[in-house]
FIZAPA-951026 format. One record per residue (C-alpha): x, y, z; residue number from 1. Coordinates in steps of 0.5 Angstrom, whole numbers, plus 500, padded with zeros to 3 digits. Layout:
N
<node <X,Y,Z>,NUM>
...
END
This chain:
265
<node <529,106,085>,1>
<node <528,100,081>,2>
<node <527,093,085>,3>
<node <531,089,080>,4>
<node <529,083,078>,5>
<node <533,080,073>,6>
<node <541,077,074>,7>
<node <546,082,073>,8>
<node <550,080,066>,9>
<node <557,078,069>,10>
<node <563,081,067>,11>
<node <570,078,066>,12>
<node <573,082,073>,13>
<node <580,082,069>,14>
<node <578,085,062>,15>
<node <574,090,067>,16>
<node <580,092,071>,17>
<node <584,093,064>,18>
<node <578,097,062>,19>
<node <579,102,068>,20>
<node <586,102,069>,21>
<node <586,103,061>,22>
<node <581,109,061>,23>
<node <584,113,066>,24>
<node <590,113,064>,25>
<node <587,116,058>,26>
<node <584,121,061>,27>
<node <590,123,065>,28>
<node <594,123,058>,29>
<node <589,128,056>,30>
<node <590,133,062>,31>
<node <596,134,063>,32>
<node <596,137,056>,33>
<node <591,142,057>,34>
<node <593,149,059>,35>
<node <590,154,065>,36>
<node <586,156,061>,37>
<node <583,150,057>,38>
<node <582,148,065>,39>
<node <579,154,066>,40>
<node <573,152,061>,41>
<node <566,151,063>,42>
<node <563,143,062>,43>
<node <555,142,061>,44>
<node <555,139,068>,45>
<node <552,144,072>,46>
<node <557,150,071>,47>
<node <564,145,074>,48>
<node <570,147,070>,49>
<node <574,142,065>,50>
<node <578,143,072>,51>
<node <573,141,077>,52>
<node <571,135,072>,53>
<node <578,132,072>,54>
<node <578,132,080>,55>
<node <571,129,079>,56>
<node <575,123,075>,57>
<node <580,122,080>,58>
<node <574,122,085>,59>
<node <570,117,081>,60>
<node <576,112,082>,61>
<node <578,114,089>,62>
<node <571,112,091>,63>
<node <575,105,090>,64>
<node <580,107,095>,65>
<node <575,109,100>,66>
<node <570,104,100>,67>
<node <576,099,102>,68>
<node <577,103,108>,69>
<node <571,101,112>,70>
<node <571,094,115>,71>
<node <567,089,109>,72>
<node <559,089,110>,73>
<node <557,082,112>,74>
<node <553,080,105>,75>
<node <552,083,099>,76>
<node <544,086,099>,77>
<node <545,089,092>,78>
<node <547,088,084>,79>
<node <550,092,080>,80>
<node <544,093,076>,81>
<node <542,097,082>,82>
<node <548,102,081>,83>
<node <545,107,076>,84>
<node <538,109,080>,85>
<node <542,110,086>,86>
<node <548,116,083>,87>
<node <541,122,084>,88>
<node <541,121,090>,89>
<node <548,122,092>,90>
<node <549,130,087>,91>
<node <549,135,092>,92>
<node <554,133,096>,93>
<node <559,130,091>,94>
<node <559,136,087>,95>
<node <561,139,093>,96>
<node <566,135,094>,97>
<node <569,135,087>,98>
<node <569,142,088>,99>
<node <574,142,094>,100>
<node <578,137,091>,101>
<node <580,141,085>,102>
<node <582,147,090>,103>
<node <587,140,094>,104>
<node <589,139,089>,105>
<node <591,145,083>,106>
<node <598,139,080>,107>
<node <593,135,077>,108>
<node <597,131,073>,109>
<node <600,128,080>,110>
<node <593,128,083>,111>
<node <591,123,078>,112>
<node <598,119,078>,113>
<node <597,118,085>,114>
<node <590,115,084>,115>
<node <592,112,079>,116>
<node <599,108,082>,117>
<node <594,106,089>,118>
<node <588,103,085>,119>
<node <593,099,082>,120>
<node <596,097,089>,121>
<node <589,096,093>,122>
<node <587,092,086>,123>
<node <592,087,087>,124>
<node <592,086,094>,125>
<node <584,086,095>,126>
<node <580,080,091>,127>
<node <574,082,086>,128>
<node <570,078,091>,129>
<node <572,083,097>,130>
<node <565,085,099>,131>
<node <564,094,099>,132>
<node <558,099,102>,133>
<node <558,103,096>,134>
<node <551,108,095>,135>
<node <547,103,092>,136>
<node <548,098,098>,137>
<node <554,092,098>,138>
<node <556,090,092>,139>
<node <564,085,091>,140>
<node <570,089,089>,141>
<node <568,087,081>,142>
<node <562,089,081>,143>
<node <564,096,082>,144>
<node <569,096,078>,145>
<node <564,096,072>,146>
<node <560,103,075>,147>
<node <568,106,076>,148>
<node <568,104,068>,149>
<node <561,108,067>,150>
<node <564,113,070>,151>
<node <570,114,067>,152>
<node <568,113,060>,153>
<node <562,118,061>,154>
<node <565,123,064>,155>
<node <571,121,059>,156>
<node <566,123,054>,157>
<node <564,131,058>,158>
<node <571,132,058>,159>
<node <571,132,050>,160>
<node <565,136,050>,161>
<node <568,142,054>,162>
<node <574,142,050>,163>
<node <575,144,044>,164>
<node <579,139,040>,165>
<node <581,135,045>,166>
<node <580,128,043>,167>
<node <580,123,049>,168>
<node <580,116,046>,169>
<node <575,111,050>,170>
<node <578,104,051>,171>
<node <573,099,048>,172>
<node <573,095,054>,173>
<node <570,100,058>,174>
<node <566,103,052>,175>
<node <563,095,052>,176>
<node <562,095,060>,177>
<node <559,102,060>,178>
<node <554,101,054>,179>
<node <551,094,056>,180>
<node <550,096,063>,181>
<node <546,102,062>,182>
<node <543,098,057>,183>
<node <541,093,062>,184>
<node <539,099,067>,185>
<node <533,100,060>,186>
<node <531,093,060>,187>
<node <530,094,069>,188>
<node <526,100,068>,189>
<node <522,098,063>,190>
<node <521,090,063>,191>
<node <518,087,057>,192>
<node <519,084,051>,193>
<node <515,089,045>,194>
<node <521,093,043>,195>
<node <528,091,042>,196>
<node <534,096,042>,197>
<node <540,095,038>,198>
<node <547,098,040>,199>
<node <551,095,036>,200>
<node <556,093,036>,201>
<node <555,092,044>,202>
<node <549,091,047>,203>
<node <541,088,044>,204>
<node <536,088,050>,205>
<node <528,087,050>,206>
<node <524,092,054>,207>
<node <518,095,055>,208>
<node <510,092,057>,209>
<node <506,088,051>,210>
<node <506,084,045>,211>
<node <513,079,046>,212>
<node <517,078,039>,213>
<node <518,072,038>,214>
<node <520,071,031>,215>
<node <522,075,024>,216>
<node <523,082,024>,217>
<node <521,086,031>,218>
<node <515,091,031>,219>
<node <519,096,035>,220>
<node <526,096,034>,221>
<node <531,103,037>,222>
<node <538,103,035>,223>
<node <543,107,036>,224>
<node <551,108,037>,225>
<node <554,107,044>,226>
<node <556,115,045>,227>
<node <549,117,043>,228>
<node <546,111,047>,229>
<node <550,113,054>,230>
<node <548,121,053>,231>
<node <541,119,052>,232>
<node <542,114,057>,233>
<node <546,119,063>,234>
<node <541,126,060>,235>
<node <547,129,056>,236>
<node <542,128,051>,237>
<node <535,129,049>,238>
<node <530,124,045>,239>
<node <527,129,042>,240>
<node <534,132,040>,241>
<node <537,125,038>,242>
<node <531,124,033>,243>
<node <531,131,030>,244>
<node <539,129,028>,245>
<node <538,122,027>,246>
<node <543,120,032>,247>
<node <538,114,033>,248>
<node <532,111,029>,249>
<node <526,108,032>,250>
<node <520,104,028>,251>
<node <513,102,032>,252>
<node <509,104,036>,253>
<node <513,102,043>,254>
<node <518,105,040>,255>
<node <519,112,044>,256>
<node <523,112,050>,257>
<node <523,120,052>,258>
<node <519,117,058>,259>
<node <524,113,060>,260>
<node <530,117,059>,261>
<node <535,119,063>,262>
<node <536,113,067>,263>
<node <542,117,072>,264>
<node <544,124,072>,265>
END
């Protein structure tokens, strides 16, 4: 993992938690339309059903709810940056898990409803300041209701996928949050000044070694859209195919970040 280095972007811990609460409520519109056999469907993550991939999502908001079970870590040793470099490690066993939450719970609207109404009553009880032991180390209640953002808004975007026709909305908060944070994960990565990308109307950051640019037009410069950003960014999506379909466009000789994509899986 990464040793970070630069500060966390902060984040408006109010407009996050409307991010949150927003966004899954928009998934949980969404599933309680689907039939068994859209449930049924297989998703691009590793052979998970559309079911196993909605529990997944109330898993990904309950990591809240657990976390605030253990007693608080008496500091905090971790920033948000380093959330994205630790979710490999932690695969296998939450895809178990996922799995045996889709068979604990088969109504899944009541599932999420549930998740939804304890979020709310622990968020409102618990200050964002309120320290908790998550996989990437100890970080404030706030902080990770960003990688909950993440979360939700990629898995979001897997459940479009899986689905024909189906069209979950992104909450533009949780799209902005989600965008700039596995942008700033690139700028980590990859430290540097030669070449700036652009996810407008987002994110702008400045990475990779060599010549700094200071002035005018940059010599190396990738741009893209949010969606197609965090699917190269989480390993939905390669470099070579986003080129090949012009989903991203890139000049200059620093200006190839094959090699530094996927940041998470």
């Amino acid at each position: 993992m990464p040793t970070v280095r630069k500060r966390a972007r902060t984040y408006d811990p109010l407009k996050v938690r409307k991010a949150v609460e927003a966004q899954l409520g928009n998934v949980r519109e969404a599933v309680r339309t689907l039939s068994p056999e859209q449930l049924a469907l297989k998703t691009r993550l590793g052979g998970w059903t559309v079911r196993e991939l909605a529990a997944h999502i109330g898993m990904a908001v309950t990591a809240v709810h657990r976390a605030l079970e253990l007693p608080a870590p008496a500091r905090q040793d971790a920033t948000v940056l380093d959330w994205p470099f630790a979710t490999a490690a932690s695969s296998a066993a939450i895809a178990d898990f996922t799995r045996g939450l889709a068979e604990q719970h088969p109504d899944l609207d009541a599932y999420l409803t549930d998740v939804d109404r304890i979020l709310t009553e622990l968020l409102d009880a618990h200050p964002g300041t309120r320290l908790l032991q998550t996989n990437a180390g100890a970080l404030p209640l706030a902080d990770y209701l960003v990688t909950r953002a993440v979360e939700l808004v990629v898995h979001t975007d897997d459940l479009n996928a899986a689905v024909p026709g189906l069209d979950v909305p992104q909450d533009r908060q949780a799209l902005a949050v989600c965008t700039r944070l596995l942008a700033d994960a690139l700028a980590v990565k990859a430290p540097g000044g030669s070449t700036e990308v652009r996810i407008p109307p987002y994110a702008v950051v400045q990475c990779v070694e060599g010549p700094k640019h200071t002035r005018g037009t940059p010599p190396n410069v990738v741009e893209t859209d949010p969606l197609t950003w965090i699917r190269l960014a989480t390993g939905r999506l390669t470099w070579q195919d986003a080129l090949g379909e012009a989903r991203v466009s890139a000049s200059g000789e620093r200006a190839d970040l094959g090699g530094l994509l996927p940041l998470m899986s």
